[in-house]
Biopython code that builds the backbone (N, CA, C, O; Angstrom):
import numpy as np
from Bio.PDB.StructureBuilder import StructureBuilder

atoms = [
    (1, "UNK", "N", (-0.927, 25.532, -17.771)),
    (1, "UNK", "CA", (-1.575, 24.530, -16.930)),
    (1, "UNK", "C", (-0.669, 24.219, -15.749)),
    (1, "UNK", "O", (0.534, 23.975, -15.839)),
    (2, "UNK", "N", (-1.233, 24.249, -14.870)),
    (2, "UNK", "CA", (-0.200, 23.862, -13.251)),
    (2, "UNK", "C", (-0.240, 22.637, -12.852)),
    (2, "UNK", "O", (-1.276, 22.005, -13.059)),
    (3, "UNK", "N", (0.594, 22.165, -12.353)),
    (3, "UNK", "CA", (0.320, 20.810, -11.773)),
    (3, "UNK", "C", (0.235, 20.736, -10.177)),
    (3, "UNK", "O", (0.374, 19.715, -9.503)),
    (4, "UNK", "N", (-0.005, 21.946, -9.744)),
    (4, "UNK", "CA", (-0.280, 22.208, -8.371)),
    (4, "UNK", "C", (-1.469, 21.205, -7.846)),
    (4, "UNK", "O", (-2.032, 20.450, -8.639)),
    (5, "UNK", "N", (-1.761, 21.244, -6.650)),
    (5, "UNK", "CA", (-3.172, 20.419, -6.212)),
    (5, "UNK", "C", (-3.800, 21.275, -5.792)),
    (5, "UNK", "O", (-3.378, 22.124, -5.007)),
    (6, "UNK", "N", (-4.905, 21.208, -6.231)),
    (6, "UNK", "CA", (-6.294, 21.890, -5.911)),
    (6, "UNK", "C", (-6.515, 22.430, -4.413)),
    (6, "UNK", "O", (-6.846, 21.653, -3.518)),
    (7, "UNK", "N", (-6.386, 23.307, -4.270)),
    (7, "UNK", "CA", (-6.874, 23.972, -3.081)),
    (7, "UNK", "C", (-7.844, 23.826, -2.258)),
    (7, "UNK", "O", (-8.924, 24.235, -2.685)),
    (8, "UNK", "N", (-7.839, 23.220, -0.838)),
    (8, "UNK", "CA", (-8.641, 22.635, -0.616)),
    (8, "UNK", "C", (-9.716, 24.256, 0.183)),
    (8, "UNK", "O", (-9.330, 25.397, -0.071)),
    (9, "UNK", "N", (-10.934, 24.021, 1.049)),
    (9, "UNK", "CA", (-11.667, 25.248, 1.284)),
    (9, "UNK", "C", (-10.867, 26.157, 2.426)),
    (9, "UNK", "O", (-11.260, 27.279, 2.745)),
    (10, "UNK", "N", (-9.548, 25.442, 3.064)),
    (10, "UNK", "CA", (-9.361, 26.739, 3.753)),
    (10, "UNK", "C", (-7.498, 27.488, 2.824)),
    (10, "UNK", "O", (-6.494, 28.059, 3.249)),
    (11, "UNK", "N", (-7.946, 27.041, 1.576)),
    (11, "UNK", "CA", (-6.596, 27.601, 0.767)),
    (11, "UNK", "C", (-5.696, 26.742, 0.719)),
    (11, "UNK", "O", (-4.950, 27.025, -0.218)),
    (12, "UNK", "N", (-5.212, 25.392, 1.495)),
    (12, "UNK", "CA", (-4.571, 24.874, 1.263)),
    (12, "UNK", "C", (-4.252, 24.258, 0.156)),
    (12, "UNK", "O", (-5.023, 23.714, -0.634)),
    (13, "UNK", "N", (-2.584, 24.383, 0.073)),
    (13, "UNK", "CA", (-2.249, 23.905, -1.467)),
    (13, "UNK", "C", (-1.579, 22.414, -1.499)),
    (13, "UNK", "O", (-1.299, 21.793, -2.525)),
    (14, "UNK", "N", (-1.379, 21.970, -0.138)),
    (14, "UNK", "CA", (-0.751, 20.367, -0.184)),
    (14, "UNK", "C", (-1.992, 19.386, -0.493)),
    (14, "UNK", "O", (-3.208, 19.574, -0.521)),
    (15, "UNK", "N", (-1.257, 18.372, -0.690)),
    (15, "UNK", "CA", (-2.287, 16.957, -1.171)),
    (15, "UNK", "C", (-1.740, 16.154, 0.139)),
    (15, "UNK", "O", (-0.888, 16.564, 0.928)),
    (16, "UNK", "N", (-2.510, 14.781, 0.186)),
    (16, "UNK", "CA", (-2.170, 13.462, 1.263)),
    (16, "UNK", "C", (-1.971, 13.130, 0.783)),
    (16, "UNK", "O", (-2.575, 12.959, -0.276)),
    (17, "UNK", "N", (-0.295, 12.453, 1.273)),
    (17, "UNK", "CA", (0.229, 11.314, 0.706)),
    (17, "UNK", "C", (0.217, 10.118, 2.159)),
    (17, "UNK", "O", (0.406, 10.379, 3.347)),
    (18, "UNK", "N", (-0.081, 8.775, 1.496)),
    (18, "UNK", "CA", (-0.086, 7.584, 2.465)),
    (18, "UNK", "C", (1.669, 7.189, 2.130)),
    (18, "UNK", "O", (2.166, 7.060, 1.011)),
    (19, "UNK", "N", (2.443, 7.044, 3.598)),
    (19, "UNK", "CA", (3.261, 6.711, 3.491)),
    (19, "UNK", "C", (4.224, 4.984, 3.914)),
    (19, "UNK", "O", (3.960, 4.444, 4.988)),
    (20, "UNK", "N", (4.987, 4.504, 3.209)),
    (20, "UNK", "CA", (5.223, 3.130, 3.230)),
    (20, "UNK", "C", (6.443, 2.899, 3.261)),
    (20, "UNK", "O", (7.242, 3.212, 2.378)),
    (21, "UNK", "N", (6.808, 2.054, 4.778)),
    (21, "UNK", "CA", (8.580, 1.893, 4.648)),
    (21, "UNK", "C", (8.646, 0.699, 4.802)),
    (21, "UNK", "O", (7.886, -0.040, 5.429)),
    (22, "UNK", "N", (10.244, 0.293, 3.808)),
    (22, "UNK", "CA", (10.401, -1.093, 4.047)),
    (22, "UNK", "C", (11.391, -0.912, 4.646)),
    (22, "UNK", "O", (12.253, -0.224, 4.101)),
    (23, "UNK", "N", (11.638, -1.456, 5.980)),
    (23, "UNK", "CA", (12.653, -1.137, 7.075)),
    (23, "UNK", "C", (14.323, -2.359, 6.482)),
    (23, "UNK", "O", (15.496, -2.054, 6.697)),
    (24, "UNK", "N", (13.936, -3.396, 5.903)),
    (24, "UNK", "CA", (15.074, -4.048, 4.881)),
    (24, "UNK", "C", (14.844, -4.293, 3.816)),
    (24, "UNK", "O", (13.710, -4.361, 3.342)),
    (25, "UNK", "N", (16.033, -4.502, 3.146)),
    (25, "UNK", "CA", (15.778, -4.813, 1.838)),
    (25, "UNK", "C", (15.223, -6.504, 1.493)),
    (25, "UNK", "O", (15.775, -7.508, 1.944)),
    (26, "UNK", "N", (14.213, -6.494, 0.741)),
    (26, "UNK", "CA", (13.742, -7.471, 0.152)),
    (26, "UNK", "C", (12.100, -7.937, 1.148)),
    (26, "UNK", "O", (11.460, -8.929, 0.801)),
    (27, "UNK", "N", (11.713, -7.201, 2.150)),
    (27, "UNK", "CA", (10.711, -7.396, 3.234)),
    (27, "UNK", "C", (9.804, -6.595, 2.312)),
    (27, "UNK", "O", (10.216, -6.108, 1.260)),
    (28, "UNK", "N", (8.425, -6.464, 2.790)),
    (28, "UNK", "CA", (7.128, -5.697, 2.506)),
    (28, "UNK", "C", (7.518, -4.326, 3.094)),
    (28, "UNK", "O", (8.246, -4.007, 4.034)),
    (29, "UNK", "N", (6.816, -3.664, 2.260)),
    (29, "UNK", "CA", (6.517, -2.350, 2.605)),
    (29, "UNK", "C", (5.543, -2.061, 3.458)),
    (29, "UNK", "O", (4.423, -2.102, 2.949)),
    (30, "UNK", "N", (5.594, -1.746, 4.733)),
    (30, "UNK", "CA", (4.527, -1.645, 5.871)),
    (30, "UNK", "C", (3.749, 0.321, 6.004)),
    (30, "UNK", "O", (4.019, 1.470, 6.356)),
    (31, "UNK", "N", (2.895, -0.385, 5.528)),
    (31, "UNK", "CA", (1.948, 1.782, 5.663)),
    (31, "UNK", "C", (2.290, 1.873, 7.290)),
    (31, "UNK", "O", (2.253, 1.083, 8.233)),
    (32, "UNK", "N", (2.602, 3.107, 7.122)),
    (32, "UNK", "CA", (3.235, 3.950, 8.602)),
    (32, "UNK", "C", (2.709, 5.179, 8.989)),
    (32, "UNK", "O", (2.972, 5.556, 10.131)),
    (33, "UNK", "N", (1.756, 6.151, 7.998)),
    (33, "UNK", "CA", (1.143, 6.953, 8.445)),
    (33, "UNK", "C", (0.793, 7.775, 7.144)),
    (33, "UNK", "O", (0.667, 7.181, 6.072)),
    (34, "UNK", "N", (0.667, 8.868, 7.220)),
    (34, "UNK", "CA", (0.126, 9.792, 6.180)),
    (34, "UNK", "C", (1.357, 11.348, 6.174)),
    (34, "UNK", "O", (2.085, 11.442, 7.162)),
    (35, "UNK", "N", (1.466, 12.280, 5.223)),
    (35, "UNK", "CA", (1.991, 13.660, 5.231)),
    (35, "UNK", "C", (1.306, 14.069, 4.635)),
    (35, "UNK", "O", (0.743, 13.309, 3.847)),
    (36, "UNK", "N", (0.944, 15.466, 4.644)),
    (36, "UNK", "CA", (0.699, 16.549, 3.810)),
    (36, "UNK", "C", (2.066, 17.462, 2.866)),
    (36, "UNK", "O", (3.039, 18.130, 3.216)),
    (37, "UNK", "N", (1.649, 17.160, 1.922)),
    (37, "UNK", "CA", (2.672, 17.919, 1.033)),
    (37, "UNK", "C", (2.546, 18.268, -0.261)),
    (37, "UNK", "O", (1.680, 17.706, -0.932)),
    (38, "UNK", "N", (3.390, 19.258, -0.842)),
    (38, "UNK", "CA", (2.608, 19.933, -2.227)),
    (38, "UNK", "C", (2.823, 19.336, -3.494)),
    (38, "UNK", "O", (2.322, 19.728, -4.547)),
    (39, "UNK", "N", (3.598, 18.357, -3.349)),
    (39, "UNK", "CA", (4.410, 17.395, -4.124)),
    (39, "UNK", "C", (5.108, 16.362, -3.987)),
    (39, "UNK", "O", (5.799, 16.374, -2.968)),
    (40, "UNK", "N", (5.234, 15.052, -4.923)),
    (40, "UNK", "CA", (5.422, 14.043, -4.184)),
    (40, "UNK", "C", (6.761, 13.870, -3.749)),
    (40, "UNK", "O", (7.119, 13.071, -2.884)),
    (41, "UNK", "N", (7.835, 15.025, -4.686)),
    (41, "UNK", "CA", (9.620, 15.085, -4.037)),
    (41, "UNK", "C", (9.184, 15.590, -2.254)),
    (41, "UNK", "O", (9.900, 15.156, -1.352)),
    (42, "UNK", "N", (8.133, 16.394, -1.959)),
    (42, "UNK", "CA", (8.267, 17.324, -0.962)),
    (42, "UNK", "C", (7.849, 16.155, 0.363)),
    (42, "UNK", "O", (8.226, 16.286, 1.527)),
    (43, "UNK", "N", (7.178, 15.274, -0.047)),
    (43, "UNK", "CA", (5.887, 14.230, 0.384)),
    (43, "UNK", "C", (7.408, 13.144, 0.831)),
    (43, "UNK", "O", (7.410, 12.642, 1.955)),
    (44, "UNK", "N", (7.974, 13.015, 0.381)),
    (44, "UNK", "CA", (9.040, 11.890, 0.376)),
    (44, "UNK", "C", (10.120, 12.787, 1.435)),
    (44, "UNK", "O", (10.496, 12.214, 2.457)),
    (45, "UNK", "N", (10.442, 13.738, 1.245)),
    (45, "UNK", "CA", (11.548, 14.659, 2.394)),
    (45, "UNK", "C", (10.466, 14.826, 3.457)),
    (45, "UNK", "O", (11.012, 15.130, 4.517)),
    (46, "UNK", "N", (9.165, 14.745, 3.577)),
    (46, "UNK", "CA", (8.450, 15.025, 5.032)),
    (46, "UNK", "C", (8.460, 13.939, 5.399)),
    (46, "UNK", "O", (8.995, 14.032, 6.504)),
    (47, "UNK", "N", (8.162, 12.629, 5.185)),
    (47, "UNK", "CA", (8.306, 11.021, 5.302)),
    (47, "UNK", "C", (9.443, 10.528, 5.710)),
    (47, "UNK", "O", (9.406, 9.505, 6.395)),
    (48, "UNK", "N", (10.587, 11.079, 5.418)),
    (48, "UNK", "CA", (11.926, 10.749, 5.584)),
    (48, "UNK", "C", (12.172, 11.482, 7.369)),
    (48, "UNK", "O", (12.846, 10.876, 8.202)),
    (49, "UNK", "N", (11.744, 12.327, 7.558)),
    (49, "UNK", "CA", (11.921, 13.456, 8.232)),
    (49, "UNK", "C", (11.050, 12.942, 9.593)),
    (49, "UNK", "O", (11.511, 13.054, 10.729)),
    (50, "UNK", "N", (9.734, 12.368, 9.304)),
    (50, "UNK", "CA", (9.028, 11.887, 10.032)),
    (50, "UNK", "C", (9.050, 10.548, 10.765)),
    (50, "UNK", "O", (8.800, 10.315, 11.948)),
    (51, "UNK", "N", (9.469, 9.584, 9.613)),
    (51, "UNK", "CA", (9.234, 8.310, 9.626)),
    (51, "UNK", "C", (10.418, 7.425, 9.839)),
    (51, "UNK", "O", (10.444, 6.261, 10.238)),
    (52, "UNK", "N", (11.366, 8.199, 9.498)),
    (52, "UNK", "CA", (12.894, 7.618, 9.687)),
    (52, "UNK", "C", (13.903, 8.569, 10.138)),
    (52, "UNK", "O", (14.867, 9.128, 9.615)),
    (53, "UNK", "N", (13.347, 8.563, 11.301)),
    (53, "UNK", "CA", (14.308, 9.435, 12.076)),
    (53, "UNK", "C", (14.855, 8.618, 13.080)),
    (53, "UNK", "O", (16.035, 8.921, 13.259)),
    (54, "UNK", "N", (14.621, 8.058, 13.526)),
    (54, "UNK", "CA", (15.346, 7.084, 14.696)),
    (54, "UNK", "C", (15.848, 5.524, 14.014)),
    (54, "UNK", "O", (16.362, 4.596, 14.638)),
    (55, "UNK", "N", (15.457, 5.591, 12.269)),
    (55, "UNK", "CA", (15.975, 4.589, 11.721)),
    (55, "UNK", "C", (16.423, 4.829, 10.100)),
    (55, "UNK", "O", (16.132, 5.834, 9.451)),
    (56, "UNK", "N", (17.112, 3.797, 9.658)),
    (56, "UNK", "CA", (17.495, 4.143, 8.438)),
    (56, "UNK", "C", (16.953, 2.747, 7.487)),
    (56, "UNK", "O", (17.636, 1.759, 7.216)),
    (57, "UNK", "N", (15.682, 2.979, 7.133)),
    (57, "UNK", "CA", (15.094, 2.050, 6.206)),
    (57, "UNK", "C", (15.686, 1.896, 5.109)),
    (57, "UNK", "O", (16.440, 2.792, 4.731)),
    (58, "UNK", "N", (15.508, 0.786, 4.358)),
    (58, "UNK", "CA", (16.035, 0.345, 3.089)),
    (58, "UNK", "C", (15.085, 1.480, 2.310)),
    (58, "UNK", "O", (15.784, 2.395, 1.876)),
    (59, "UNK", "N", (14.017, 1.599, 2.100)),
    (59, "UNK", "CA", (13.611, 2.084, 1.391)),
    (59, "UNK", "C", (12.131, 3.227, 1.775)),
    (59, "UNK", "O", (11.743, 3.152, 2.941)),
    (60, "UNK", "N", (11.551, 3.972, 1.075)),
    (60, "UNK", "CA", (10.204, 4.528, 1.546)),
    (60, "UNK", "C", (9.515, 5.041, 0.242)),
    (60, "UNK", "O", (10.025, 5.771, -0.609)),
    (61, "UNK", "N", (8.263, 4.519, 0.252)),
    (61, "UNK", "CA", (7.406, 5.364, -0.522)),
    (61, "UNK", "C", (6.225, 6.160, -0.477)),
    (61, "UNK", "O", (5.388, 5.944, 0.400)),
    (62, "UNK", "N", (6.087, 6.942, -1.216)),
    (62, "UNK", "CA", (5.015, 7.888, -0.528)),
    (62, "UNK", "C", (3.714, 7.908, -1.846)),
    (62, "UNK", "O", (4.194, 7.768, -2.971)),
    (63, "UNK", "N", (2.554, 8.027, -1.809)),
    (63, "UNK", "CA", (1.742, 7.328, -2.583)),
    (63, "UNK", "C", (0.205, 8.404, -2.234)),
    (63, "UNK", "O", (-0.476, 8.363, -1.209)),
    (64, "UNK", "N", (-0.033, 9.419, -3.608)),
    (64, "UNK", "CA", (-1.342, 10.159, -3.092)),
    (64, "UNK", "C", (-2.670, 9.378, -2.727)),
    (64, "UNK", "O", (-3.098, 8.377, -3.302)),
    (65, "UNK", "N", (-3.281, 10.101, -1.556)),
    (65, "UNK", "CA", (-4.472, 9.221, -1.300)),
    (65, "UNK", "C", (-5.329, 8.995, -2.420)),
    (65, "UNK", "O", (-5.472, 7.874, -2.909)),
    (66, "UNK", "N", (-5.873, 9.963, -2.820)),
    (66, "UNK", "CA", (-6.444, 10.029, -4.267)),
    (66, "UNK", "C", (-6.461, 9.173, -5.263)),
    (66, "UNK", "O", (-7.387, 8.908, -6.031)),
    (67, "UNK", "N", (-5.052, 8.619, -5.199)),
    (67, "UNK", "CA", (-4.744, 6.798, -5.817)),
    (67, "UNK", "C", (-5.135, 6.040, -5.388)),
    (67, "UNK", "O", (-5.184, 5.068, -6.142)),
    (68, "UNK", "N", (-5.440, 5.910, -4.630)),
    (68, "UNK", "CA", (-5.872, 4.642, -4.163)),
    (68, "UNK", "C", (-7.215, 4.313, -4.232)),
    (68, "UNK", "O", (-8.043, 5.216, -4.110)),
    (69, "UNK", "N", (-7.497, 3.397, -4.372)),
    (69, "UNK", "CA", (-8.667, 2.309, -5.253)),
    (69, "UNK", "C", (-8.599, 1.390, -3.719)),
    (69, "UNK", "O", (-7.568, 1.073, -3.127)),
    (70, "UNK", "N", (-10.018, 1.087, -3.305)),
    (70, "UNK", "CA", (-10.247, 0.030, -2.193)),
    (70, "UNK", "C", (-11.543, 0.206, -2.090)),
    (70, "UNK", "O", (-12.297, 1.160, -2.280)),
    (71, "UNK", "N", (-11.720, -1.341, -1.614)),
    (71, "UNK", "CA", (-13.256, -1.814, -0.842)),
    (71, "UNK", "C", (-13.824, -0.818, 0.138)),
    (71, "UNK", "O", (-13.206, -0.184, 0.994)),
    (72, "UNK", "N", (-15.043, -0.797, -0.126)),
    (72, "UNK", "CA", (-15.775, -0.433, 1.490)),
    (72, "UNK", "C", (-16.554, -1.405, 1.909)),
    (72, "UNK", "O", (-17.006, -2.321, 1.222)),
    (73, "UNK", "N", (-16.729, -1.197, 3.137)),
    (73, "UNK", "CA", (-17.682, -2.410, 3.825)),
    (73, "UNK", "C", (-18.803, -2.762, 3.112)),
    (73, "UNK", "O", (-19.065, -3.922, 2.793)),
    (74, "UNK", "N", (-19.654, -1.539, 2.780)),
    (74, "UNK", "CA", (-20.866, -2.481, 1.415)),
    (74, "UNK", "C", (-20.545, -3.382, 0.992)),
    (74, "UNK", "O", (-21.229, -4.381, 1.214)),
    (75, "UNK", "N", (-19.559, -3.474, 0.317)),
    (75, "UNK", "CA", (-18.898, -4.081, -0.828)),
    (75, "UNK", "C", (-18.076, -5.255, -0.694)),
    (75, "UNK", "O", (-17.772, -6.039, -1.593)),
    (76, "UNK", "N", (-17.800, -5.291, 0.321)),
    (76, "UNK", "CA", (-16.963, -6.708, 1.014)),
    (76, "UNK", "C", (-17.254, -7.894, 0.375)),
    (76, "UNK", "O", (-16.547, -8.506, -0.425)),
    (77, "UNK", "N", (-18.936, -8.319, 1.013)),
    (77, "UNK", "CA", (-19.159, -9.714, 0.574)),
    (77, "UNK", "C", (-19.354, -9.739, -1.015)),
    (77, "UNK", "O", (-18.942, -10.529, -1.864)),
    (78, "UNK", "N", (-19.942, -8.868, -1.080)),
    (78, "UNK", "CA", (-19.890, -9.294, -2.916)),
    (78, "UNK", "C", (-18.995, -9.553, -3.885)),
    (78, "UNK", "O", (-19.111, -10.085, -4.989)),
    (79, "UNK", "N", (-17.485, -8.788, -2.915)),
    (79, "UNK", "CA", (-16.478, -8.577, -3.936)),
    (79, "UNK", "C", (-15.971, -9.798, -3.431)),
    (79, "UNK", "O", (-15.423, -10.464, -4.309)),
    (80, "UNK", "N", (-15.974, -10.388, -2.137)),
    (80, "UNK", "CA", (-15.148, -11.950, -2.033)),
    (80, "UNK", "C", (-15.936, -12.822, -2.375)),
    (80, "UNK", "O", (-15.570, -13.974, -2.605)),
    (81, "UNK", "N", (-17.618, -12.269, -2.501)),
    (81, "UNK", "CA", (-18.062, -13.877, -2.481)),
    (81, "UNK", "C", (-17.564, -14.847, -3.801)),
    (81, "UNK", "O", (-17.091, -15.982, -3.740)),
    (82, "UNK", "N", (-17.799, -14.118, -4.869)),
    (82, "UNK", "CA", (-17.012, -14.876, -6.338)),
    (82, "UNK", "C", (-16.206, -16.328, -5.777)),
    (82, "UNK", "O", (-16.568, -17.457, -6.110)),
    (83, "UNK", "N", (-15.106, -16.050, -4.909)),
    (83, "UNK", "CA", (-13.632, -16.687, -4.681)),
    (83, "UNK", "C", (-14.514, -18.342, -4.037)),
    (83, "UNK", "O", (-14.099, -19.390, -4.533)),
    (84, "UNK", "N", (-15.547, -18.416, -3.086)),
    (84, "UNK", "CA", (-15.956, -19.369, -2.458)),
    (84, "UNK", "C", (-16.823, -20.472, -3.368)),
    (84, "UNK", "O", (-17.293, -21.507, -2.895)),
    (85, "UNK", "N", (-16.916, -20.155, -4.433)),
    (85, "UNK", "CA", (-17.323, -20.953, -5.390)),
    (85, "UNK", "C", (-16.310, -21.437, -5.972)),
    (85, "UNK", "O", (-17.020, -22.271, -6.533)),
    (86, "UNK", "N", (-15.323, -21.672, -6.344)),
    (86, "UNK", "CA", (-14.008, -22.200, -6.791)),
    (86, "UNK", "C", (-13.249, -22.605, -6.291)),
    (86, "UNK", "O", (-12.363, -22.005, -5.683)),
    (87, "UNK", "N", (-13.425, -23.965, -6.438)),
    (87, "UNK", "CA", (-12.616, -24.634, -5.301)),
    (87, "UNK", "C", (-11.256, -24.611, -5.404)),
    (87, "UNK", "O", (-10.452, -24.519, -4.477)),
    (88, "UNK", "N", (-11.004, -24.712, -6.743)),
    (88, "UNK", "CA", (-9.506, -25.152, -7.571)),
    (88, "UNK", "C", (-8.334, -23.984, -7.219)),
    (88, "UNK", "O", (-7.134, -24.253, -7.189)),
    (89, "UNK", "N", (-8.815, -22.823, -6.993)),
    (89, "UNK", "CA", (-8.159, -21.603, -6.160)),
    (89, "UNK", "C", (-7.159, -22.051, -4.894)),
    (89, "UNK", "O", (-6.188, -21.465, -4.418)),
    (90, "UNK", "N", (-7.884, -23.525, -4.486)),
    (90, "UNK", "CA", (-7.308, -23.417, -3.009)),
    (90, "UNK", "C", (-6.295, -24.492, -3.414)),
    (90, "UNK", "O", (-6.597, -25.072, -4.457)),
    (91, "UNK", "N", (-5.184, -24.881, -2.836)),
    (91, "UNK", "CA", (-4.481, -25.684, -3.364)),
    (91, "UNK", "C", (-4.562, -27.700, -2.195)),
    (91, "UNK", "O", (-3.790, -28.638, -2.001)),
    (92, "UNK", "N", (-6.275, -27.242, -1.713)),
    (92, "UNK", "CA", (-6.582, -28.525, -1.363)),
    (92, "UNK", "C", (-7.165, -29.259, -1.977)),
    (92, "UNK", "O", (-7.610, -30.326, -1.555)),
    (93, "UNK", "N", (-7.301, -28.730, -3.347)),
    (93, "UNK", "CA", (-8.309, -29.282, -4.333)),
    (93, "UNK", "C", (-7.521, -29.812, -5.062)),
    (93, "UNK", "O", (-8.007, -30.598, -5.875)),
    (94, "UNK", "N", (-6.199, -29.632, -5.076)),
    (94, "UNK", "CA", (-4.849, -30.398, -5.879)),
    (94, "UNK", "C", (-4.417, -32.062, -5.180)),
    (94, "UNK", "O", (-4.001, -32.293, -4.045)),
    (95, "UNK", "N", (-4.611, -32.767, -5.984)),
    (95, "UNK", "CA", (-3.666, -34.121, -5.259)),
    (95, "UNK", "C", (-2.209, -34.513, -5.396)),
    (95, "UNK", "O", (-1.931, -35.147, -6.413)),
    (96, "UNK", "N", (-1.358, -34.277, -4.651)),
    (96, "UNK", "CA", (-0.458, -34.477, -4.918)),
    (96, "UNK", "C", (0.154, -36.305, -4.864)),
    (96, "UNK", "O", (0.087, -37.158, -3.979)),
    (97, "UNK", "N", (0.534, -36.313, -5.785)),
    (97, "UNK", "CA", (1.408, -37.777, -6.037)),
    (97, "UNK", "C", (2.032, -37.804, -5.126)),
    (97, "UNK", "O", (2.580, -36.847, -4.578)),
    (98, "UNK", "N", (2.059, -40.021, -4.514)),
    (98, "UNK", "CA", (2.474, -40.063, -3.858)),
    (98, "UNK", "C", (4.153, -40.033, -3.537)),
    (98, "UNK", "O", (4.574, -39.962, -2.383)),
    (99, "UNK", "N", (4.966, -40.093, -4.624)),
    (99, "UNK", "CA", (6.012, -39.971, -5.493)),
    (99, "UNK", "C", (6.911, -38.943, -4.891)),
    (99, "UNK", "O", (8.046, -39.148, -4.459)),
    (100, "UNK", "N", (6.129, -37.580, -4.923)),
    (100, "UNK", "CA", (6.461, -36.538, -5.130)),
    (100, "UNK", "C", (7.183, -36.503, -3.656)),
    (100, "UNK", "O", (6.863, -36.996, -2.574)),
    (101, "UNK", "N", (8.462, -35.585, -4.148)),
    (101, "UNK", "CA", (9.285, -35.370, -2.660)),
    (101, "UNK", "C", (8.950, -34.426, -1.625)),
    (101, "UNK", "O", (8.275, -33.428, -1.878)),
    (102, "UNK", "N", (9.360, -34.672, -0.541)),
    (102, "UNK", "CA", (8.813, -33.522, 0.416)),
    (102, "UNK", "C", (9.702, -32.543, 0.513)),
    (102, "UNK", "O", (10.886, -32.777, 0.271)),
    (103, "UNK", "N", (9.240, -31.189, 0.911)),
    (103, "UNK", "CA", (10.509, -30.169, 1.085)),
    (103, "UNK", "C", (10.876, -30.212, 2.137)),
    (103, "UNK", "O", (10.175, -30.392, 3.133)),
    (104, "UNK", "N", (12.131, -30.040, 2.097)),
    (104, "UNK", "CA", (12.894, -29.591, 3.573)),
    (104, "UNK", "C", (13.432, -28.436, 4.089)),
    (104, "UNK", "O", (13.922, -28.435, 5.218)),
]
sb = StructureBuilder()
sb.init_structure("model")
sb.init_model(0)
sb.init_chain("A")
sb.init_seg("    ")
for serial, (resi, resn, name, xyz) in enumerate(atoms, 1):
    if name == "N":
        sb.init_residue(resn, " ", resi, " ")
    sb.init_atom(name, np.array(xyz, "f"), 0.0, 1.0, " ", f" {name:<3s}", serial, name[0])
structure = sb.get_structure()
C-alpha cells in the first residue's frame, strides 16, 4: 500500500498544502499561501523556501487542503443563526457586581 497522493488527470503526483506562519513566538498563525508537494516533509521545505525567505519566522505549518472542513456561503446563515438566540453567549447578559474591581 503507498502513501503517495493520488494522481491527479495530468499525472501529477503532489497534493496542496495551505500554508501558515507565525512570524513570533506566541502570535497567531497567519495563512500565507498554498505549495504543491508530494509530502508533507517536502510541503514544509517548499514553504520555508517560499515563505521565509526574506524572514525568519518563529514557526510554519503546512496543512493538506483536503483537511480542511469549512462553511460555504449556502450554509452561512444556518450555521450562525443557532448563536442569535442565546443571549447568555454574549457577556452583556452577565451583571457584574458593583464591588467588583476594575482592571488596569
Amino acid at each position: 500500500m503507498s502513501s503517495a497522493p493520488p494522481a491527479r488527470a495530468d499525472g501529477d503526483f503532489t497534493e496542496l498544502f495551505e500554508v501558515f506562519v507565525q512570524e513570533k513566538a506566541g502570535e497567531a498563525h497567519q495563512h500565507v499561501g498554498s505549495v504543491r508537494a508530494a509530502g508533507p516533509s517536502l510541503a514544509l521545505q517548499h514553504a520555508r523556501d517560499v515563505y521565509a525567505r526574506r524572514s525568519s519566522p518563529a514557526s510554519i505549518w503546512v496543512v493538506p487542503t483536503a483537511a480542511i472542513t469549512a462553511t460555504v456561503d449556502a450554509d452561512i446563515a444556518s450555521f450562525f443563526e443557532p448563536a442569535a438566540d442565546k443571549a447568555y453567549r454574549h457577556p452583556q447578559f452577565y451583571r457584574v457586581p458593583k464591588d467588583t474591581p476594575e482592571e488596569s
